[in-house]
PDB file of N, CA, C, O and CB in Angstrom:
ATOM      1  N   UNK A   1       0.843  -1.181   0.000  1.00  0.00           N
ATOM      2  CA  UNK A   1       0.000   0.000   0.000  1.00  0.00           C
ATOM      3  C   UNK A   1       0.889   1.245   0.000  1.00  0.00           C
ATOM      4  O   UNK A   1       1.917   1.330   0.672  1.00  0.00           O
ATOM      5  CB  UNK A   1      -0.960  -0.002   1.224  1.00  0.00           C
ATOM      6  N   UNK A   2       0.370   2.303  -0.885  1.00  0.00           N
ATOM      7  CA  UNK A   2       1.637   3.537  -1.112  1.00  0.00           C
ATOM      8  C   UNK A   2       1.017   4.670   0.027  1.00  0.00           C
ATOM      9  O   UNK A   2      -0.157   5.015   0.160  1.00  0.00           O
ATOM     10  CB  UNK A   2       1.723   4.384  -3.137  1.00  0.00           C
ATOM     11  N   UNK A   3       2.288   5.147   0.840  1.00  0.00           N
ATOM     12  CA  UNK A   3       2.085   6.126   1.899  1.00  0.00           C
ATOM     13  C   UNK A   3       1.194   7.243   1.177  1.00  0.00           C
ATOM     14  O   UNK A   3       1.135   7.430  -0.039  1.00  0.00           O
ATOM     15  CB  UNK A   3       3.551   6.714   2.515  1.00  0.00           C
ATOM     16  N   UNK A   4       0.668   7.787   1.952  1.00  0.00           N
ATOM     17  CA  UNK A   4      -0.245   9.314   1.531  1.00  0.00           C
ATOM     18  C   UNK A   4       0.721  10.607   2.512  1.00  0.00           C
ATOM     19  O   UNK A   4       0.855  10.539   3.734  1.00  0.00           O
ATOM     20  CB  UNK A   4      -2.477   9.198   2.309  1.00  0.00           C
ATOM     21  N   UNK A   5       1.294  11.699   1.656  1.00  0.00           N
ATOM     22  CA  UNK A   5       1.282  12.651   2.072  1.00  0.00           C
ATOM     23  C   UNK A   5       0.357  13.248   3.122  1.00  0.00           C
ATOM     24  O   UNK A   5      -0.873  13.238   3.160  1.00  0.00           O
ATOM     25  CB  UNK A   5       1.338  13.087   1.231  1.00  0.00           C
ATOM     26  N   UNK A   6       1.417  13.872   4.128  1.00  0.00           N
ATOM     27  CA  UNK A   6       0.349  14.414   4.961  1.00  0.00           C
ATOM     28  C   UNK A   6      -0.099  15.492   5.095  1.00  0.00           C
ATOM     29  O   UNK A   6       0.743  16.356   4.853  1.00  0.00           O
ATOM     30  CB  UNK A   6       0.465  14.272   5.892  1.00  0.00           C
ATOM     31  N   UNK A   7      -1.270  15.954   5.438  1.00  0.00           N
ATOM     32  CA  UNK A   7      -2.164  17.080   4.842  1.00  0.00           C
ATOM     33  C   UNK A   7      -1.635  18.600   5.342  1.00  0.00           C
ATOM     34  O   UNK A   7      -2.127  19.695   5.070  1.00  0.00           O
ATOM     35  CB  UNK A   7      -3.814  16.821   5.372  1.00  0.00           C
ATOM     36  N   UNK A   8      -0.293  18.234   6.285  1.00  0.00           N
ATOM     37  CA  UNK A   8       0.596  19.421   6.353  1.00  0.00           C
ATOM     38  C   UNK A   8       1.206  19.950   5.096  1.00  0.00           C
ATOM     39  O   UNK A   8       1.371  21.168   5.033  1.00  0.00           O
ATOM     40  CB  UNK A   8       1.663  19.134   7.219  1.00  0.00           C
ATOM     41  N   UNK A   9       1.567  19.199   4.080  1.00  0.00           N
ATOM     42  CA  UNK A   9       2.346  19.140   2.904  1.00  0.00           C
ATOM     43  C   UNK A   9       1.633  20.358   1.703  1.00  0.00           C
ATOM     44  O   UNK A   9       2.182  21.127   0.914  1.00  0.00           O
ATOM     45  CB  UNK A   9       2.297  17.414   2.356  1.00  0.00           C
ATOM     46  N   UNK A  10       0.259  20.101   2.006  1.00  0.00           N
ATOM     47  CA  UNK A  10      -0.732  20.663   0.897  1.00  0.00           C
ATOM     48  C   UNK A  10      -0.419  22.367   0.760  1.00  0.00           C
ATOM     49  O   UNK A  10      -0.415  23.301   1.562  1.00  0.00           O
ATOM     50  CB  UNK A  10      -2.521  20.343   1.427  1.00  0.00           C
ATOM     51  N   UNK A  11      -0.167  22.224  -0.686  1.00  0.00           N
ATOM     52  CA  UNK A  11      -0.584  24.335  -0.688  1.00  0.00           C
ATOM     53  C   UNK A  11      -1.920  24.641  -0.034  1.00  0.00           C
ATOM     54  O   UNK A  11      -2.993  24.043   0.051  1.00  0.00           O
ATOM     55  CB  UNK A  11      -0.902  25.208  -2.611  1.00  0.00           C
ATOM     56  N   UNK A  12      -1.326  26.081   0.496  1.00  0.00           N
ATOM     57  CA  UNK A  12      -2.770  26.888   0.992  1.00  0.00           C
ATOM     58  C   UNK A  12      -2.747  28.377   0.198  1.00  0.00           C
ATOM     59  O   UNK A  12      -1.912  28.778  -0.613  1.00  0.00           O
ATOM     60  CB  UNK A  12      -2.798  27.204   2.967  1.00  0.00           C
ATOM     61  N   UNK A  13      -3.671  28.901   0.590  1.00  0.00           N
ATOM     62  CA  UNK A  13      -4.233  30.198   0.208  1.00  0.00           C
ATOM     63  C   UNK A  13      -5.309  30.825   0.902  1.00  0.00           C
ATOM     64  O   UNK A  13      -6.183  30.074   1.336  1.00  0.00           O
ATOM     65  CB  UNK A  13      -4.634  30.131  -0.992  1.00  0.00           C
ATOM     66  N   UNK A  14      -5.432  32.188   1.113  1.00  0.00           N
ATOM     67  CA  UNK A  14      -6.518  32.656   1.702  1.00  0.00           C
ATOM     68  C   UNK A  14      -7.804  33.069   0.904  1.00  0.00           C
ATOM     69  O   UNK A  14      -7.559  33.709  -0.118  1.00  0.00           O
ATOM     70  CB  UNK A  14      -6.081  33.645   2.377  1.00  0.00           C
ATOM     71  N   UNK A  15      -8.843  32.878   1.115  1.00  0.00           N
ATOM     72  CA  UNK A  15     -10.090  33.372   0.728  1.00  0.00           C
ATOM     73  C   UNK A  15     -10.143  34.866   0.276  1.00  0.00           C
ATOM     74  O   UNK A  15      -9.963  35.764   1.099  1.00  0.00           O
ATOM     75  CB  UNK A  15     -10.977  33.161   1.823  1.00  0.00           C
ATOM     76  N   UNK A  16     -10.379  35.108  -0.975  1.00  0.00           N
ATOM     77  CA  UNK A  16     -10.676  36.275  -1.441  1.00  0.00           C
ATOM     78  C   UNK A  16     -12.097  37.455  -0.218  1.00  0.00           C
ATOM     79  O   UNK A  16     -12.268  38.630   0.107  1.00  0.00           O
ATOM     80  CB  UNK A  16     -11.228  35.702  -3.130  1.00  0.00           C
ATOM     81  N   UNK A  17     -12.648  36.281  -0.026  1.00  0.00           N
ATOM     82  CA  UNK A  17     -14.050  36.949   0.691  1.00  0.00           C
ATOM     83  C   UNK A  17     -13.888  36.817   2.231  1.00  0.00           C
ATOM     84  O   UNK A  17     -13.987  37.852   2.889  1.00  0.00           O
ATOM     85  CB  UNK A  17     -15.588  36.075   0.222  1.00  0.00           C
ATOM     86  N   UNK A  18     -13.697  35.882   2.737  1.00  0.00           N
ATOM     87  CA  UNK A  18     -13.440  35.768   4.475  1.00  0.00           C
ATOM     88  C   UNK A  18     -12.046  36.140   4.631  1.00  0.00           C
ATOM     89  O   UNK A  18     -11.646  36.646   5.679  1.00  0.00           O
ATOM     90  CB  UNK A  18     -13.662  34.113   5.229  1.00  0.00           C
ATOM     91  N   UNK A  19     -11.159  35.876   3.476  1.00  0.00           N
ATOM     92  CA  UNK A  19      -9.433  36.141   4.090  1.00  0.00           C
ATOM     93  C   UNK A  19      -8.785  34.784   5.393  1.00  0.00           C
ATOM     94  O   UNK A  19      -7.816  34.817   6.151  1.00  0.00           O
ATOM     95  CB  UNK A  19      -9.489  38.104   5.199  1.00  0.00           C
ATOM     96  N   UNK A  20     -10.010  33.557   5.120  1.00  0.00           N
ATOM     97  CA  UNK A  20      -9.211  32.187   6.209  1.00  0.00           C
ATOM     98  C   UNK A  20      -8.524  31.531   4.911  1.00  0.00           C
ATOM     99  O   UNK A  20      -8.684  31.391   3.699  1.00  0.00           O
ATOM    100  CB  UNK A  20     -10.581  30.723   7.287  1.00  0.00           C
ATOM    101  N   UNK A  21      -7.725  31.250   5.881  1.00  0.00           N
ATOM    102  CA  UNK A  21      -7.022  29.941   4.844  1.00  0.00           C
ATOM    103  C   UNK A  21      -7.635  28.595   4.675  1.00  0.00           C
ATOM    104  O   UNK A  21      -8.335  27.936   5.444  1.00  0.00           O
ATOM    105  CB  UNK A  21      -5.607  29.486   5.365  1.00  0.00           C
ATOM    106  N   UNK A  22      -7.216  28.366   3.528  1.00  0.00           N
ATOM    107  CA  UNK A  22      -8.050  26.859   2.958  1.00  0.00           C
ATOM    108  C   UNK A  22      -7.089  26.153   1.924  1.00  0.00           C
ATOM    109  O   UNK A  22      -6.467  26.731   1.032  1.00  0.00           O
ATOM    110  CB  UNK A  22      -9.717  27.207   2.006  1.00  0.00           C
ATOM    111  N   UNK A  23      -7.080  25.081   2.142  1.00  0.00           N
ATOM    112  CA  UNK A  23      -5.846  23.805   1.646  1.00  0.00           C
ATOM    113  C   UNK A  23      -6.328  23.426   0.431  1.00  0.00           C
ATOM    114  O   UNK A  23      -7.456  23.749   0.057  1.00  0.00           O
ATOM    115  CB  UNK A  23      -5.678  22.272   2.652  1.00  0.00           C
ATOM    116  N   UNK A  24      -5.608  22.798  -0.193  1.00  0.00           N
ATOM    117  CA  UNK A  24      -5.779  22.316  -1.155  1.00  0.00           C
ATOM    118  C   UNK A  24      -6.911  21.363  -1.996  1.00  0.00           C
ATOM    119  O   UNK A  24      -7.624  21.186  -1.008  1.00  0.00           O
ATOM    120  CB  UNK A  24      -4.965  22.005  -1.023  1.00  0.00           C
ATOM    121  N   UNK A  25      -7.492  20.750  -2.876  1.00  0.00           N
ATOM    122  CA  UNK A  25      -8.590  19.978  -2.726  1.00  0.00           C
ATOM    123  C   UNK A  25      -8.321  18.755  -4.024  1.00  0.00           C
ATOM    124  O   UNK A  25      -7.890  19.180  -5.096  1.00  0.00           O
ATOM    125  CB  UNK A  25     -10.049  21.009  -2.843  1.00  0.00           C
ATOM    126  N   UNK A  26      -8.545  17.515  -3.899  1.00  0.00           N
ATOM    127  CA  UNK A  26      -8.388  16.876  -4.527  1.00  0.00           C
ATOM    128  C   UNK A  26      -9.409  17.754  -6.358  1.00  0.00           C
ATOM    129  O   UNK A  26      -8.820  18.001  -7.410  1.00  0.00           O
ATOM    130  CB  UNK A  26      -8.751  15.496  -3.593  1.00  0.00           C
ATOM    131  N   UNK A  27     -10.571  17.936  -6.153  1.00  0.00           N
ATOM    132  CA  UNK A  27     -11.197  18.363  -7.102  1.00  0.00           C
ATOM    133  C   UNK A  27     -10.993  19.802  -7.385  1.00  0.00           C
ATOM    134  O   UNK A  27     -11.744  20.419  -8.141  1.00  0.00           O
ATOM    135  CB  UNK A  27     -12.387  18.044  -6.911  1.00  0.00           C
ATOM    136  N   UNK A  28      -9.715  20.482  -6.625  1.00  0.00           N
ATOM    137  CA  UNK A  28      -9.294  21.255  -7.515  1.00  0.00           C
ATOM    138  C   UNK A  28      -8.071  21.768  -8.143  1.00  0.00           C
ATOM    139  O   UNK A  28      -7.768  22.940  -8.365  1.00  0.00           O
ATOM    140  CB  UNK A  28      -9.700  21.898  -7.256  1.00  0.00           C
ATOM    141  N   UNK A  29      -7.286  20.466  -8.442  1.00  0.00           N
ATOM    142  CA  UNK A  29      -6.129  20.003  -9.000  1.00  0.00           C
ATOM    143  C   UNK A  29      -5.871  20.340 -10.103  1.00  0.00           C
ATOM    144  O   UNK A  29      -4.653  20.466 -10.225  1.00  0.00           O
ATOM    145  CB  UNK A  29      -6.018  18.897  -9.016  1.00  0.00           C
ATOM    146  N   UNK A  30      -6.729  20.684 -11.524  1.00  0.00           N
ATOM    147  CA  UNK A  30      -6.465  21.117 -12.653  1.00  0.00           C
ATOM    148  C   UNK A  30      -6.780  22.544 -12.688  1.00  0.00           C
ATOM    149  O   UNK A  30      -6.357  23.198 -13.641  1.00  0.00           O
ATOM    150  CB  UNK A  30      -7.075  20.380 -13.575  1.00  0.00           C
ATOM    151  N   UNK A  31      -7.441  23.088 -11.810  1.00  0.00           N
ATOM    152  CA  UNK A  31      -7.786  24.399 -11.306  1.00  0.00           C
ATOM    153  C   UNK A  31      -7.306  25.387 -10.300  1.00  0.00           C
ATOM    154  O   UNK A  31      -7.593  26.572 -10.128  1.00  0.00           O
ATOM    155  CB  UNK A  31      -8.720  24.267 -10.997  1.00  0.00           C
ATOM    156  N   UNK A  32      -6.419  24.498  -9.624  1.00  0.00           N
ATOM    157  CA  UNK A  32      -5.846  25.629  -7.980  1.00  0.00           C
ATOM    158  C   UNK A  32      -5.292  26.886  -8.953  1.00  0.00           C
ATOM    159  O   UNK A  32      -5.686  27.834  -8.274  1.00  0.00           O
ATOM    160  CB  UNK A  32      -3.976  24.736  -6.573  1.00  0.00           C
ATOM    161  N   UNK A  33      -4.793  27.337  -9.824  1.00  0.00           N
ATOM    162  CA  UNK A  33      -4.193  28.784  -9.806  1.00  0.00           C
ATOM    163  C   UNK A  33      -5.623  29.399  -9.771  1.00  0.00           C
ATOM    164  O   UNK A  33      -5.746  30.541  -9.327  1.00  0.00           O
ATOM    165  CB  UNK A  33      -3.104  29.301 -11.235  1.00  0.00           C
ATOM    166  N   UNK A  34      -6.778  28.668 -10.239  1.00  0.00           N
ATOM    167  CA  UNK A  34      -7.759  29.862 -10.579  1.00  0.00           C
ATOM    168  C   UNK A  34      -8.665  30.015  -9.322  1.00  0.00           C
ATOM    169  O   UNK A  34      -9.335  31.037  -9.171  1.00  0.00           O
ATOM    170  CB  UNK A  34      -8.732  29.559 -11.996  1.00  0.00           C
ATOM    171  N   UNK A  35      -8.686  28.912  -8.345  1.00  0.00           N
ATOM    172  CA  UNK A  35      -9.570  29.069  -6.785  1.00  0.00           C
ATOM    173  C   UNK A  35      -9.643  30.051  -6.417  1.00  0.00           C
ATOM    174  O   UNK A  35      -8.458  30.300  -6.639  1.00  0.00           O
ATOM    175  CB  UNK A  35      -9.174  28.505  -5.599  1.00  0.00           C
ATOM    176  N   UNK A  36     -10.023  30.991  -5.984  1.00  0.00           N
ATOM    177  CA  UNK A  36     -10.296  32.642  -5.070  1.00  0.00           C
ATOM    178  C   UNK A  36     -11.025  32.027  -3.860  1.00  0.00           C
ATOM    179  O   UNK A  36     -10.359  32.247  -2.848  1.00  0.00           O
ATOM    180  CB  UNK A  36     -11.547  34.108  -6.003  1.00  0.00           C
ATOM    181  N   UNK A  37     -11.921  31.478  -3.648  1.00  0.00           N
ATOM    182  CA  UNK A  37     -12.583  30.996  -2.777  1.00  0.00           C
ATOM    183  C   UNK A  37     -12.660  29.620  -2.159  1.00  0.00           C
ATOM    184  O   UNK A  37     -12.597  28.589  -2.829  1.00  0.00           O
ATOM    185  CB  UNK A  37     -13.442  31.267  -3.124  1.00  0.00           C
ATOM    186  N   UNK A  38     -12.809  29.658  -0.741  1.00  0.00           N
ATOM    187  CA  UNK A  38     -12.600  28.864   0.544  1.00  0.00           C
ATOM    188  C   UNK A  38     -13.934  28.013  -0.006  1.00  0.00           C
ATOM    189  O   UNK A  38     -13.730  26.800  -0.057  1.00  0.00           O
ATOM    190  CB  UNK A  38     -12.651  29.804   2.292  1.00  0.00           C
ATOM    191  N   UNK A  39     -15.182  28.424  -0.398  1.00  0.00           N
ATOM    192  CA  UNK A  39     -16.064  27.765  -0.585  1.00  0.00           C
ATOM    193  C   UNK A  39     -17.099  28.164  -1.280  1.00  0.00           C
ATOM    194  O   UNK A  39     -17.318  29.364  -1.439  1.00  0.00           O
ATOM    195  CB  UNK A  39     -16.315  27.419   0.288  1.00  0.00           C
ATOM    196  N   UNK A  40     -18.106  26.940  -1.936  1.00  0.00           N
ATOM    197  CA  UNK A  40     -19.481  27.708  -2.909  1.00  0.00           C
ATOM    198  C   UNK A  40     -20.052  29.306  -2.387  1.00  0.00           C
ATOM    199  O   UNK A  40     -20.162  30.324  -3.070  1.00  0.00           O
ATOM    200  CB  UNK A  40     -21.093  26.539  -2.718  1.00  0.00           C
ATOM    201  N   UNK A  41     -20.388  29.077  -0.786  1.00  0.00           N
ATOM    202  CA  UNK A  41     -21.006  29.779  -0.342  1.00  0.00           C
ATOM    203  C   UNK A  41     -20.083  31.540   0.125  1.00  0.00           C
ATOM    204  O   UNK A  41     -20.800  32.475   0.482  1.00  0.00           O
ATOM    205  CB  UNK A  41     -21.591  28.820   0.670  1.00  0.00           C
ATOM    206  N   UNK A  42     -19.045  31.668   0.071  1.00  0.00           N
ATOM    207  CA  UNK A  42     -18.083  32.542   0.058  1.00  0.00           C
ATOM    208  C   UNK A  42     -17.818  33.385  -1.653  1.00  0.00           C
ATOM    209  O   UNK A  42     -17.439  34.524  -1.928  1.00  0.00           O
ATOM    210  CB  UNK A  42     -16.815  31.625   0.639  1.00  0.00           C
ATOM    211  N   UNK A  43     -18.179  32.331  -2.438  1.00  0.00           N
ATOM    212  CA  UNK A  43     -18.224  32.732  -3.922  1.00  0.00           C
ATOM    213  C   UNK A  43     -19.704  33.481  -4.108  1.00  0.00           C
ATOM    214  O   UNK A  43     -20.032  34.323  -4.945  1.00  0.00           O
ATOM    215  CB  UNK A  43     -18.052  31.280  -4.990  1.00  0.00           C
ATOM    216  N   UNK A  44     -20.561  32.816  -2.922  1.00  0.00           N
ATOM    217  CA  UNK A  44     -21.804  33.303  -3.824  1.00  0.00           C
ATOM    218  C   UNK A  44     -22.149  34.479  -3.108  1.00  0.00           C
ATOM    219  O   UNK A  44     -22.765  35.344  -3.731  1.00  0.00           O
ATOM    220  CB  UNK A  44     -23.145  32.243  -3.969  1.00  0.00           C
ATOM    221  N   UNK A  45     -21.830  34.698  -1.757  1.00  0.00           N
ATOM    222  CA  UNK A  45     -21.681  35.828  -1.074  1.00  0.00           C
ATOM    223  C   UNK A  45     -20.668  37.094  -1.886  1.00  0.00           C
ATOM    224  O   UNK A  45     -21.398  38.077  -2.009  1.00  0.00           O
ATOM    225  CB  UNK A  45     -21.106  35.311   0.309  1.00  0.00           C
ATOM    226  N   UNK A  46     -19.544  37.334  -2.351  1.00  0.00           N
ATOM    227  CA  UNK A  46     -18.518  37.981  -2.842  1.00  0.00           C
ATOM    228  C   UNK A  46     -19.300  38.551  -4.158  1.00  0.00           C
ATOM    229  O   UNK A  46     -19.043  39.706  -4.500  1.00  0.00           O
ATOM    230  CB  UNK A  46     -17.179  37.029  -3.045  1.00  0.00           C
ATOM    231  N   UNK A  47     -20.276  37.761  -4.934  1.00  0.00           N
ATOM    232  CA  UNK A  47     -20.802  38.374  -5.769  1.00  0.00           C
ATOM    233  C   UNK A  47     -22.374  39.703  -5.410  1.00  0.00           C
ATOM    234  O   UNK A  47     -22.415  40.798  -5.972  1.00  0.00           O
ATOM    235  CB  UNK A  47     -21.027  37.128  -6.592  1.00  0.00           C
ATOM    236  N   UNK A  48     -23.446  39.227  -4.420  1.00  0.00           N
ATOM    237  CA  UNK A  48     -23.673  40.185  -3.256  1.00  0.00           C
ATOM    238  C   UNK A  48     -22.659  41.104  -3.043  1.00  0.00           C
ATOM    239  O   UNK A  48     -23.060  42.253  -3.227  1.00  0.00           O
ATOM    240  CB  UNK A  48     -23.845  39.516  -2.023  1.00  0.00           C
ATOM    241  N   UNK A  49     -21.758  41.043  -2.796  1.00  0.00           N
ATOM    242  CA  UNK A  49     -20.946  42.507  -2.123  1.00  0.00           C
ATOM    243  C   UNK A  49     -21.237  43.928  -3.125  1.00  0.00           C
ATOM    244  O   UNK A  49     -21.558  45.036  -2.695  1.00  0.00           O
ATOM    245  CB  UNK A  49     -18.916  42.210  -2.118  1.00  0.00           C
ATOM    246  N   UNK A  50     -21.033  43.564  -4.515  1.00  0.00           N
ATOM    247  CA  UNK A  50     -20.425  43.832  -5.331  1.00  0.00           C
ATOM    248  C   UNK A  50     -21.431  45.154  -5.588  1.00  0.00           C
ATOM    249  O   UNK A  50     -21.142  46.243  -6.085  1.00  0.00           O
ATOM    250  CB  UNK A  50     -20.124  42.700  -6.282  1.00  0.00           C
ATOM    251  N   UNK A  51     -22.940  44.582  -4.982  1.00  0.00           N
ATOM    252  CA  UNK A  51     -23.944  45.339  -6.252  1.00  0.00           C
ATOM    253  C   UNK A  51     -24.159  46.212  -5.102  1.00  0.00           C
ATOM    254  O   UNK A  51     -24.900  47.190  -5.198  1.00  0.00           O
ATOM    255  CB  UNK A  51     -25.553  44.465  -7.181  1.00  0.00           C
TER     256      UNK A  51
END
Protein backbone atom coordinates (compact mmCIF):
# COMPACT_ATOMS: atom_id res chain seq x y z
CA UNK A 1 0.00 0.00 0.00
CA UNK A 2 1.64 3.54 -1.11
CA UNK A 3 2.08 6.13 1.90
CA UNK A 4 -0.24 9.31 1.53
CA UNK A 5 1.28 12.65 2.07
CA UNK A 6 0.35 14.41 4.96
CA UNK A 7 -2.16 17.08 4.84
CA UNK A 8 0.60 19.42 6.35
CA UNK A 9 2.35 19.14 2.90
CA UNK A 10 -0.73 20.66 0.90
CA UNK A 11 -0.58 24.33 -0.69
CA UNK A 12 -2.77 26.89 0.99
CA UNK A 13 -4.23 30.20 0.21
CA UNK A 14 -6.52 32.66 1.70
CA UNK A 15 -10.09 33.37 0.73
CA UNK A 16 -10.68 36.27 -1.44
CA UNK A 17 -14.05 36.95 0.69
CA UNK A 18 -13.44 35.77 4.47
CA UNK A 19 -9.43 36.14 4.09
CA UNK A 20 -9.21 32.19 6.21
CA UNK A 21 -7.02 29.94 4.84
CA UNK A 22 -8.05 26.86 2.96
CA UNK A 23 -5.85 23.81 1.65
CA UNK A 24 -5.78 22.32 -1.16
CA UNK A 25 -8.59 19.98 -2.73
CA UNK A 26 -8.39 16.88 -4.53
CA UNK A 27 -11.20 18.36 -7.10
CA UNK A 28 -9.29 21.26 -7.52
CA UNK A 29 -6.13 20.00 -9.00
CA UNK A 30 -6.47 21.12 -12.65
CA UNK A 31 -7.79 24.40 -11.31
CA UNK A 32 -5.85 25.63 -7.98
CA UNK A 33 -4.19 28.78 -9.81
CA UNK A 34 -7.76 29.86 -10.58
CA UNK A 35 -9.57 29.07 -6.78
CA UNK A 36 -10.30 32.64 -5.07
CA UNK A 37 -12.58 31.00 -2.78
CA UNK A 38 -12.60 28.86 0.54
CA UNK A 39 -16.06 27.76 -0.58
CA UNK A 40 -19.48 27.71 -2.91
CA UNK A 41 -21.01 29.78 -0.34
CA UNK A 42 -18.08 32.54 0.06
CA UNK A 43 -18.22 32.73 -3.92
CA UNK A 44 -21.80 33.30 -3.82
CA UNK A 45 -21.68 35.83 -1.07
CA UNK A 46 -18.52 37.98 -2.84
CA UNK A 47 -20.80 38.37 -5.77
CA UNK A 48 -23.67 40.18 -3.26
CA UNK A 49 -20.95 42.51 -2.12
CA UNK A 50 -20.42 43.83 -5.33
CA UNK A 51 -23.94 45.34 -6.25
Amino acid sequence: MARQNPKTKLPTKSCVTCGRPFTWRRKWARDWDNVRHCSERCRRNRASKRQ
